[in-house]
C-alpha atoms as one frame of an Amber mdcrd trajectory, in Angstrom:
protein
 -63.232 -11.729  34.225 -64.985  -8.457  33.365 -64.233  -6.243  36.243 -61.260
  -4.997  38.803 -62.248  -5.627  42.684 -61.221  -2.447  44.503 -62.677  -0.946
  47.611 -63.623   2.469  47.970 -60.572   4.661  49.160 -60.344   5.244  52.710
 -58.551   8.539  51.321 -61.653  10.718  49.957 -65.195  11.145  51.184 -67.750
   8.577  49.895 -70.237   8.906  47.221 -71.882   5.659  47.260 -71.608   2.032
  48.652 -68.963   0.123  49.553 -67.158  -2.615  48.730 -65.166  -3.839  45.484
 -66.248  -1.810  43.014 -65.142  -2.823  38.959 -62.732  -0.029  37.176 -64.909
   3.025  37.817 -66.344   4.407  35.255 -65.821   8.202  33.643 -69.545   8.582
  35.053 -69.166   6.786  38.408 -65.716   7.967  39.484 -65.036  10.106  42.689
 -62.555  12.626  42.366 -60.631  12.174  44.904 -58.082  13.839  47.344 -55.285
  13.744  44.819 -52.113  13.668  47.135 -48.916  15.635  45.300 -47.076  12.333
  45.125 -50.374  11.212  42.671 -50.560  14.172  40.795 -47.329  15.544  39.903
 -46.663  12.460  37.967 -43.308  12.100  39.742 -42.170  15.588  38.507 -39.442
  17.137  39.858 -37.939  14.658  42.340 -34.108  14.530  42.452 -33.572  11.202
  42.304 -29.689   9.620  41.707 -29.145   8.795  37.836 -28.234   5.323  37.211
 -25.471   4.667  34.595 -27.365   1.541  33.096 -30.899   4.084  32.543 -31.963
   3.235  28.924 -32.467   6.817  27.244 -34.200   7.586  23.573 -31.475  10.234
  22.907 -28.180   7.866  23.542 -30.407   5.109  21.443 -30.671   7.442  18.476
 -27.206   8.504  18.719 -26.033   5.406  18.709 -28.552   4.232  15.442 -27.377
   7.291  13.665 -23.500   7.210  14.291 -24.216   3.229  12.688 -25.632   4.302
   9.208 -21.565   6.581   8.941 -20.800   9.990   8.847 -23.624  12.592   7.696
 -26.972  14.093   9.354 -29.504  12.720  11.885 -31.370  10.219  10.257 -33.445
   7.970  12.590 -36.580   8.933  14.647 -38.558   7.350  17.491 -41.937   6.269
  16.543 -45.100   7.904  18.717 -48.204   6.520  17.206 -49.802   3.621  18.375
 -50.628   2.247  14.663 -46.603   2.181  13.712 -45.404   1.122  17.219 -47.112
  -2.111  16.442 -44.141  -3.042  13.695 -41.400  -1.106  14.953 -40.082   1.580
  17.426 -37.202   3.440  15.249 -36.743   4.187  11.535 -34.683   5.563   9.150
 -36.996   6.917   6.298 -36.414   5.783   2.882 -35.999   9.469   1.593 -32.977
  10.071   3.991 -31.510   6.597   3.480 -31.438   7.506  -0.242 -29.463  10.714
  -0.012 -26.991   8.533   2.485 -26.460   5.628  -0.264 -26.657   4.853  -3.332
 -30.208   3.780  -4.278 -31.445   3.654  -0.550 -29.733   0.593  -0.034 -28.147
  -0.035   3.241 -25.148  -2.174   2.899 -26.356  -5.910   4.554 -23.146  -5.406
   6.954 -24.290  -1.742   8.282 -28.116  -3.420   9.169 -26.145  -6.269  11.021
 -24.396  -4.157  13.315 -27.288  -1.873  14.018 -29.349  -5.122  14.720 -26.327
  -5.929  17.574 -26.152  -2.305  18.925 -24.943  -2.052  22.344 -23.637   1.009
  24.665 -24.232   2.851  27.218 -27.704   4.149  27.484 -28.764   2.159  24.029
 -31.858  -0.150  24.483 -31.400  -3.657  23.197 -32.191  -4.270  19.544 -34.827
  -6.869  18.406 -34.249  -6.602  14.697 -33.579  -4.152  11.885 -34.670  -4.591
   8.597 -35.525  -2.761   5.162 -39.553  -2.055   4.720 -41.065   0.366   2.159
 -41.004   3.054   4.787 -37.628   2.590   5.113 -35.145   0.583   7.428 -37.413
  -0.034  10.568 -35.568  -1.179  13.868 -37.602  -3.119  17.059 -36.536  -3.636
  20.497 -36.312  -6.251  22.418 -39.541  -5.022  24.210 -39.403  -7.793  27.208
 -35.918  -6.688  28.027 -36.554  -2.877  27.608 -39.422  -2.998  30.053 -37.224
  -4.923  32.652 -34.545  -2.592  32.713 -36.760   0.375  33.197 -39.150  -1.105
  35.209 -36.624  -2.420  37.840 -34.838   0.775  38.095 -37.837   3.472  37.209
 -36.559   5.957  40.511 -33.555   6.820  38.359 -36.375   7.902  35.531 -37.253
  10.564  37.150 -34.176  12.803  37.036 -33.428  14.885  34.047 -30.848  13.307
  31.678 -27.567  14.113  31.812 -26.781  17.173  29.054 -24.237  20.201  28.758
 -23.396  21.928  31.657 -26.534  24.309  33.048 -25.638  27.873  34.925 -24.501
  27.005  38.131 -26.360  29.539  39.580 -29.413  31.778  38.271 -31.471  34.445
  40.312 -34.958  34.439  38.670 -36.781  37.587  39.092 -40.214  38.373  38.464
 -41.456  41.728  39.145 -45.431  41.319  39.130 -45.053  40.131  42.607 -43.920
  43.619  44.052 -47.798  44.580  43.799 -51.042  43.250  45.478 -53.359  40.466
  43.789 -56.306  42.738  43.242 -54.229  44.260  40.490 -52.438  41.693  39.405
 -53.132  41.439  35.442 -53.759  37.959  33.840 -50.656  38.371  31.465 -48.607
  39.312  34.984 -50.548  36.213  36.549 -48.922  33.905  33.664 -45.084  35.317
  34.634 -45.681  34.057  38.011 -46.918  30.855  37.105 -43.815  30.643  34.279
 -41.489  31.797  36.702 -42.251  29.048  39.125 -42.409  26.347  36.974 -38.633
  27.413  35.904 -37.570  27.483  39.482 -39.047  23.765  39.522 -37.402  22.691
  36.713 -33.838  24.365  37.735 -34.250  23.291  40.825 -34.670  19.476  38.844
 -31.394  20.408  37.358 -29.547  21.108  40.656 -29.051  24.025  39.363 -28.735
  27.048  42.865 -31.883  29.552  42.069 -32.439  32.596  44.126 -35.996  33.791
  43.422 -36.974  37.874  43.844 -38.680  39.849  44.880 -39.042  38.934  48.554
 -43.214  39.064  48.817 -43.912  41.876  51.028 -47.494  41.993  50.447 -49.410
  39.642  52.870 -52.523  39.395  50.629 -50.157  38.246  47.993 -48.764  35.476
  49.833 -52.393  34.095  50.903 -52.860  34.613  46.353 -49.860  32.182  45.926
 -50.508  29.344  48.513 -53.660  29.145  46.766 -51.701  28.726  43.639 -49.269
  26.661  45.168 -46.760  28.954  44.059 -44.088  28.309  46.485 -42.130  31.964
  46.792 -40.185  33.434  49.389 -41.553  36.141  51.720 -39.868  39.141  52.491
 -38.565  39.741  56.270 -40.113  42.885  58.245 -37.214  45.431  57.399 -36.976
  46.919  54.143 -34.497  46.634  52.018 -31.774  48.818  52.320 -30.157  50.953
  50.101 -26.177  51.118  50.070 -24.528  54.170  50.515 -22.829  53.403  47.258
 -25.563  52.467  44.971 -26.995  55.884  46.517 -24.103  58.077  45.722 -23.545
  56.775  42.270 -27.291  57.353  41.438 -27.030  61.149  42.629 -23.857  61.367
  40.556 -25.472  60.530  37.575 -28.573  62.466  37.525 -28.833  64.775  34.726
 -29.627  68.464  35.608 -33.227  69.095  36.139 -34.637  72.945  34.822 -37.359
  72.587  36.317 -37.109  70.473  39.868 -40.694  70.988  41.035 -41.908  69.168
  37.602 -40.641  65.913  39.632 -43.286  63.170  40.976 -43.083  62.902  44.351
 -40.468  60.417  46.061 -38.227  61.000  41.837 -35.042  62.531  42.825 -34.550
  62.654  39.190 -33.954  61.491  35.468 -30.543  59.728  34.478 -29.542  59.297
  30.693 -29.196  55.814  29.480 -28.651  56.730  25.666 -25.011  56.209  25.843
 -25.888  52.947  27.315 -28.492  52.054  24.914 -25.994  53.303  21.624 -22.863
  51.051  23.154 -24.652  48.101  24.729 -28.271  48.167  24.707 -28.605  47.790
  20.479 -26.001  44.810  19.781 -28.325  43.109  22.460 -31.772  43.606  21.271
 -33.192  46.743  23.568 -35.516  49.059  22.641 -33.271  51.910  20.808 -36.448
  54.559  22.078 -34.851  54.103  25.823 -33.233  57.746  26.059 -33.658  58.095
  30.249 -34.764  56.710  33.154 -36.911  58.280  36.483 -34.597  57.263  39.412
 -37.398  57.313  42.387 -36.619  55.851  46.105 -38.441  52.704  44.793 -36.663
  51.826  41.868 -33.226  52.073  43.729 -34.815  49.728  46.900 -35.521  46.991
  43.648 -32.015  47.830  42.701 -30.466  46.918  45.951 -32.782  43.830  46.114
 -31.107  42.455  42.927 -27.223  43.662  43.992 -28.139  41.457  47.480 -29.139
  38.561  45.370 -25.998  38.674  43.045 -23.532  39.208  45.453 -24.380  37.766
  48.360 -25.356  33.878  47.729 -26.639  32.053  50.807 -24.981  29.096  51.088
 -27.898  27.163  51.942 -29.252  28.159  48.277 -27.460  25.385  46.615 -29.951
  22.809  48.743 -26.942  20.765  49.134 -26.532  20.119  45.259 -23.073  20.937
  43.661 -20.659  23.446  44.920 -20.438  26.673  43.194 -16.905  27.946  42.206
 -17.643  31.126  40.813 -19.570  33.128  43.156 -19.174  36.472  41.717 -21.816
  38.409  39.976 -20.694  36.968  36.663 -20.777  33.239  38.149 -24.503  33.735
  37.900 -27.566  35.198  35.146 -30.246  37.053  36.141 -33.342  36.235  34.274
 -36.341  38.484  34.291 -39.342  36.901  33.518 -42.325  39.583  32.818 -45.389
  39.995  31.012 -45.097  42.147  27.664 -46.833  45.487  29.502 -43.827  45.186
  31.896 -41.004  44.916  29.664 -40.133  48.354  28.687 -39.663  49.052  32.329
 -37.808  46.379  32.895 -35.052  46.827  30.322 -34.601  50.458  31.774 -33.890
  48.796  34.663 -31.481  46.655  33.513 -29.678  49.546  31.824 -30.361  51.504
  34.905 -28.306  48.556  36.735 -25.351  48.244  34.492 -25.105  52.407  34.902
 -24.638  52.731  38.543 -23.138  49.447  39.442 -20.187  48.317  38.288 -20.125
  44.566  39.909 -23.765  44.082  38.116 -24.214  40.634  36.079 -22.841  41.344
  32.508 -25.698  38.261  31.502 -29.092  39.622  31.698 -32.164  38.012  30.001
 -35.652  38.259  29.978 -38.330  35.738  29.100 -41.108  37.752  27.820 -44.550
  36.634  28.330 -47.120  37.068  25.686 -50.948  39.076  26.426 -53.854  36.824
  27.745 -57.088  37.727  25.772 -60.061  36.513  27.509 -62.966  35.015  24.900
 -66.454  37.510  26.103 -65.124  38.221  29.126 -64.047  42.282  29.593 -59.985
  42.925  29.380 -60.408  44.011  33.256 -60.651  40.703  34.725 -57.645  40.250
  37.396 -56.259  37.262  38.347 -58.307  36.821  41.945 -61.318  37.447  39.707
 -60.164  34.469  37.081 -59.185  32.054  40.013 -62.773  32.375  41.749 -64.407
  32.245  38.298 -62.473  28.689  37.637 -63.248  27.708  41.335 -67.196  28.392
  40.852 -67.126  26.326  37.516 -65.345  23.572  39.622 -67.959  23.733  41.980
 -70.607  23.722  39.807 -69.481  20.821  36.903 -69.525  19.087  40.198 -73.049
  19.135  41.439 -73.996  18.671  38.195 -72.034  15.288  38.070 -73.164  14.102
  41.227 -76.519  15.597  41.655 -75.586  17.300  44.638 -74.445  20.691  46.092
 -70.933  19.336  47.350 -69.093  22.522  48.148 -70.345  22.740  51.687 -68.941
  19.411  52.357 -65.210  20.103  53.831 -63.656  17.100  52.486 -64.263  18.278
  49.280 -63.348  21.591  49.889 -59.651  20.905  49.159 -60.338  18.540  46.330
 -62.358  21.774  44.364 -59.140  23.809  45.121 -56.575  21.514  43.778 -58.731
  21.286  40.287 -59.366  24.806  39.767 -55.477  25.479  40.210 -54.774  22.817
  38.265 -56.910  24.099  35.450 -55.628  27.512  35.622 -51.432  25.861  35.739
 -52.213  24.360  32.741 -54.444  27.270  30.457 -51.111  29.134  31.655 -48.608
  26.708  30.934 -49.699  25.011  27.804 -49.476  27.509  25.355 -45.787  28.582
  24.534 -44.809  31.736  27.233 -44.029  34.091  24.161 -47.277  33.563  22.482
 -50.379  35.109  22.283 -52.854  33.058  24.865 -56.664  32.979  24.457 -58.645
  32.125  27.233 -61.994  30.261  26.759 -64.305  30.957  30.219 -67.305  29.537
  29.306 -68.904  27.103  31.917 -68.504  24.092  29.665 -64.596  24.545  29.151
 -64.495  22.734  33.189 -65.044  19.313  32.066 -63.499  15.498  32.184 -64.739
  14.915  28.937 -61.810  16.869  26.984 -58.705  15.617  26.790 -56.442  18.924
  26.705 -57.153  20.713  30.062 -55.635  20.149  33.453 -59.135  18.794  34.958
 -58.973  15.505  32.545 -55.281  14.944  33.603 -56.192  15.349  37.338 -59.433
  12.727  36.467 -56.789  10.373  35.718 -54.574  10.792  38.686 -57.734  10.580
  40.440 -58.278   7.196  38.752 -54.283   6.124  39.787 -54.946   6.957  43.248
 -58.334   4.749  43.501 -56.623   2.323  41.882 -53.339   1.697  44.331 -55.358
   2.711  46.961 -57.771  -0.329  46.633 -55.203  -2.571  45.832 -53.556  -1.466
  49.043 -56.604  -1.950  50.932 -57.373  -5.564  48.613 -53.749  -6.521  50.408
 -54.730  -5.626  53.444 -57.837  -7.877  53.645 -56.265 -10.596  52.092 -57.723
 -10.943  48.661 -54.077  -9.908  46.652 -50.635 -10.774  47.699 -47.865  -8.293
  48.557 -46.678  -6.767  45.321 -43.634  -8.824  44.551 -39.882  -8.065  43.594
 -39.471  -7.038  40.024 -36.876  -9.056  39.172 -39.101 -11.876  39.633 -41.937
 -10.601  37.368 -42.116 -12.097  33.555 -42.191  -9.336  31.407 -42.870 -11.573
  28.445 -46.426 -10.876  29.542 -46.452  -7.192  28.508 -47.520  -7.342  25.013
 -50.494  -4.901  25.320 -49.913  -2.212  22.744 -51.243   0.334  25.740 -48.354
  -0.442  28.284 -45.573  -0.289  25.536 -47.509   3.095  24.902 -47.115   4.189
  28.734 -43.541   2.894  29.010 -41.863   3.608  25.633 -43.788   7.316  25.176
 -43.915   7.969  28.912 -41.430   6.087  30.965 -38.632   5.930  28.599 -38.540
   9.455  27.357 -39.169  11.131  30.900 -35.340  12.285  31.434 -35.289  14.067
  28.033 -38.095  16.213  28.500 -37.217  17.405  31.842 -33.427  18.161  30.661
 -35.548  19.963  27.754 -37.710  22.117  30.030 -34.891  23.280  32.475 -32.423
  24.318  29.553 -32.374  28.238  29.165 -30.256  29.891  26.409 -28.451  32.297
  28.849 -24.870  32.287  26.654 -26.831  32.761  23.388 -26.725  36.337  22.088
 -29.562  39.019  22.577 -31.976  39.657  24.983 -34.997  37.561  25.084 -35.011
  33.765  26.016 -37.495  31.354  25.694 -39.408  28.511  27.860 -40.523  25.148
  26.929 -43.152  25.242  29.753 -45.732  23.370  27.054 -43.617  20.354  26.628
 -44.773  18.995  29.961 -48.411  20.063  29.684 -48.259  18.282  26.720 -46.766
  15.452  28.038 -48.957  14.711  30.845 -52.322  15.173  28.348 -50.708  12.569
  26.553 -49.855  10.221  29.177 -53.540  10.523  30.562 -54.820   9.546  27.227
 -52.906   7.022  27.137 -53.511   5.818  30.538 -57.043   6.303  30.086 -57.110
   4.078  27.133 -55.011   1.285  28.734 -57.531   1.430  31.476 -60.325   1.634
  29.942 -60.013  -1.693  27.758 -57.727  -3.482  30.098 -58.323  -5.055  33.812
 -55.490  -3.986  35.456 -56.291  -5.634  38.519 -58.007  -9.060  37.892 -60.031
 -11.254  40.376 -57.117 -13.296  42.897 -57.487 -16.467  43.923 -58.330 -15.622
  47.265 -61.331 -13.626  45.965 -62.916 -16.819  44.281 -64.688 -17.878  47.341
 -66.152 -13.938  47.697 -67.107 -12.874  44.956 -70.156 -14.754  42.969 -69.511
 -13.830  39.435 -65.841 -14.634  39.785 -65.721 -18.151  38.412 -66.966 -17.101
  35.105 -65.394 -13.879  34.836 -62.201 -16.150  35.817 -62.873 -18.629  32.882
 -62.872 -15.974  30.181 -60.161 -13.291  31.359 -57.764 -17.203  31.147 -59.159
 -18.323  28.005 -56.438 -15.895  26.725 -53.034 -17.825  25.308 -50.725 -15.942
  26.781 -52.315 -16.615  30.627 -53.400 -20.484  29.884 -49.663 -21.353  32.540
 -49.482 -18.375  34.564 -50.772 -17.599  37.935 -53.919 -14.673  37.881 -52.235
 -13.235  40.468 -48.834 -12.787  38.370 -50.215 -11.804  35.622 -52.301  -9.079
  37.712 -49.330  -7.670  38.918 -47.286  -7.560  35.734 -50.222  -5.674  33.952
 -50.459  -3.260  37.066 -46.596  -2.646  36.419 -46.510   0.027  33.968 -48.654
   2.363  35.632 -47.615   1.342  39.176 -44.173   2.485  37.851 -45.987   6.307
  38.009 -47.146   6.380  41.458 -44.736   3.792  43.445 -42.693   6.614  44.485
């Protein structure tokens, strides 16, 4: 068998003829209308944890606690070309400085080889190699435990205790899109993907500003950028806050030297000499203009401190503390805006006295733009990505398609999904460097957000033309898992998917939500480019797995349909390890591993 029978999705507009149609081909595949469920790879979905999940972190604290008392010695292997002797190892340098000579007493390696506990994956053997002592699983078994229970793979593992409560606050969105900067356009885009990942956590997030702006609003649906919108009042300013900000202004000499709307300066030395220093502020903050303005923000950040809706918990886990110290404020901004903003915080702490003692700020790093002017703003970059969209398009498929409307949403979903991911895969405190040329839109790379959306668009053809394959007959229902044989997985590419992708899921999303907040200082940091990261690897990964293997062979039923099938049928069988099982079995178990990405 040479091919995989799918129709054409009923889900996306048609570029050809119908019928089954082999595993489409990087040249021949439609991208399609990429549903959320397809594309987000499962992220984010709060899903009940299972106590018997297998996790890589529990298996490497158990492996390590094994060798005795001392340092971290054991890592999980990644690459493909050492997976295919073993999954763990203890290097020979660190076994060394553990024992004498390297050697690992015989009775230590026999109770690693029967590790068992909670969360530990089962143990095929363990034994010395020149690289050191190298451990396998018992790869069958791993892939049945995570395979029948992959829902509770999708929640972050269970770590130390997150803030209960955080109020995220990015202040780029106070102006209007046409001069909104890239760097400011990268805050957003960080501070949303935090409020995701929180939100992963069930940790209660109260996101400000309230978008006032109407224009900006339209700017973030097009993003996707999901962001409250401000009511019709204004905000209101207490009487308080008020009379404490008049009590502290400093004398003016010369009133008429104010801006209009300034009712004047207050001094925030003090502040910065007692506080501000020991934390990491800027020791040149001496004062601060106290306009109309700046005490409306003020009151916007008291209101989301002090008064915590209770349906901003989303039903998670009761909050006990709900005073202003219960929760952290964290102020994500681009590096133009942060001088500002740490007057502001100072200005805070001076004329409130219930304001959060815990204030940080995740500091986002300048966007330089490769021959392009500094100028560009961000609706400027998101219509430049859109036209390149538009255009590596027709040049694919020899046609002008951006008139067509069911491709009209399909062009949008790639062009923000290239911008999310220039954004989001460089660390938030670097330096990013933004390439615009026509030929950085492409399927061909492997490190932008179009080639990871090419291979969601390649999961949803697939499951949808096995759907439709059901549907006509040709494949049976897909059965329970329990009464799959996972012996049948021994395809370096779907240990790849399960043991790099699967497996380690939990740890990366405990990883991305996890903010410093009680560390000393200031600044915080984001691992937003662990997931970008992530899903470029999966897709390769995928890609290659598809790319060599049928996932979806020729049934039974599709003998008496297809012409070629008797031949193809003879050689995909000729394999051993399908010479006494049923095609259609085997189909399914192959289809497993990446079914395990979209099934939900």
């Amino acid at each position: 068998m040479t091919g995989v029978d799918v129709g054409e999705p009923r889900l996306w507009p048609s570029l050809g003829s119908q019928g089954p149609q082999p595993n489409p081909r990087p040249n021949q595949l439609p991208l399609p209308e990429v549903r959320p469920q397809y594309f987000r790879f499962c992220l984010f979905l709060p899903v009940a944890m299972s106590m018997g999940r297998l996790g890589v972190e529990e298996t490497l604290a158990a492996l390590n606690a094994a060798l005795g008392p001392g340092g971290p010695v054991w890592y999980k292997e990644t690459r493909a070309r050492h997976l295919r002797a073993r999954d763990f190892l203890a290097p020979r340098r660190a076994l060394q400085a553990r024992f004498e000579e390297g050697q690992v007493p015989k009775q230590v390696i026999h109770a690693i080889a029967g590790l068992q506990g909670p969360g530990v994956a089962p143990v095929l053997r363990c034994a010395p190699t020149p690289a050191g002592l190298a451990l396998q699983l018992q790869r069958s078994a791993v892939f049945e435990r995570v395979l029948g229970a992959v829902a509770t793979y999708v929640a972050p593992a269970a770590h130390a205790a997150l803030e209960p409560r955080v109020v995220l606050h990015c202040p780029a969105l106070r102006g209007r899109p046409c001069a909104l900067r890239l760097s400011q356009l990268r805050a957003v885009l960080v501070a949303d993907h935090l409020a995701r990942a929180l939100h992963a956590h069930r940790v209660s997030v109260r996101l400000v500003p309230a978008v006032r702006d109407p224009h900006m609003l339209t700017f973030l649906q097009q993003l996707r950028v999901e962001w409250p919108a401000a009511s019709g009042r204004a905000r209101t300013v207490t009487e308080a806050l008020r009379s404490r900000a008049l009590a502290e202004l400093t004398p003016a000499h010369d009133s008429g030297a104010l801006p209009p709307g300034a009712l004047g300066q207050v001094c925030l030395k003090e502040l910065v000499d007692e506080r501000g220093r020991r934390a990491g502020y800027d020791p040149n903050l001496d004062s601060c203009l106290v306009t109309e303005e700046l005490l409306s923000l003020l009151a916007e950040l008291q209101e989301a401190v002090q008064h915590w809706p209770e349906h901003s918990s989303l039903g998670l886990a009761a909050v006990s503390d709900t005073g202003a110290d219960g929760c952290v404020v964290v102020h994500v901004v681009s590096c133009e805006e942060e001088f500002q903003q740490q007057k502001l915080d100072l200005l805070w702490w001076k004329l409130d006295d219930q304001a959060p003692l815990r204030q940080k700020h995740l500091v986002c790093g300048p966007v330089k733009v490769a021959g392009a002017p500094g100028t560009l703003t961000a609706p400027e970059y998101y219509e430049l990505r859109h036209m390149q969209v538009c255009k590596a398009s027709a040049l694919k498929y020899g046609k002008d398609l951006t008139q067509d409307p069911a491709w009209t949403e399909i062009f949008r979903v790639l062009c923000v999904a290239t911008i999310k991911f220039e954004m989001l895969s460089t660390a938030p405190q670097n330096q990013l460097l933004l390439a615009l040329a026509d030929n950085s839109i492409s399927t061909k790379g492997t490190k932008s957000g179009t080639f990871v959306m090419y291979n969601c668009a390649r999961l949803a053809t697939l499951f949808e033309g096995y759907r439709c394959s059901v549907e006509k007959g040709l494949y049976p229902t897909f059965p329970p898992v329990s009464s799959l044989d996972f012996s049948l997985l021994h395809d370096e590419g779907e240990w790849l998917l399960l043991f790099n992708s699967i497996l380690p899921f939990p740890d990366l999303l405990s990883h991305t939500g996890m903010l410093a907040c009680t560390a000393p200082g200031l600044h915080i940091t984001a691992r937003t480019e662990m997931v970008c990261k992530f899903l470029v690897q999966l897709s390769m990964d995928f890609s290659s797995y598809y790319n060599r293997v049928h996932i979806l062979g020729v049934s039974a039923q599709q003998s008496g349909v297809c012409g070629r099938v008797a031949g193809e049928a003879k050689d995909e069988t000729s394999r051993p390890f399908l010479s006494s099982r049923s095609l259609d079995h085997t189909c399914l178990v192959k289809c497993l591993p990446v079914y395990s990405f979209c099934r939900l």
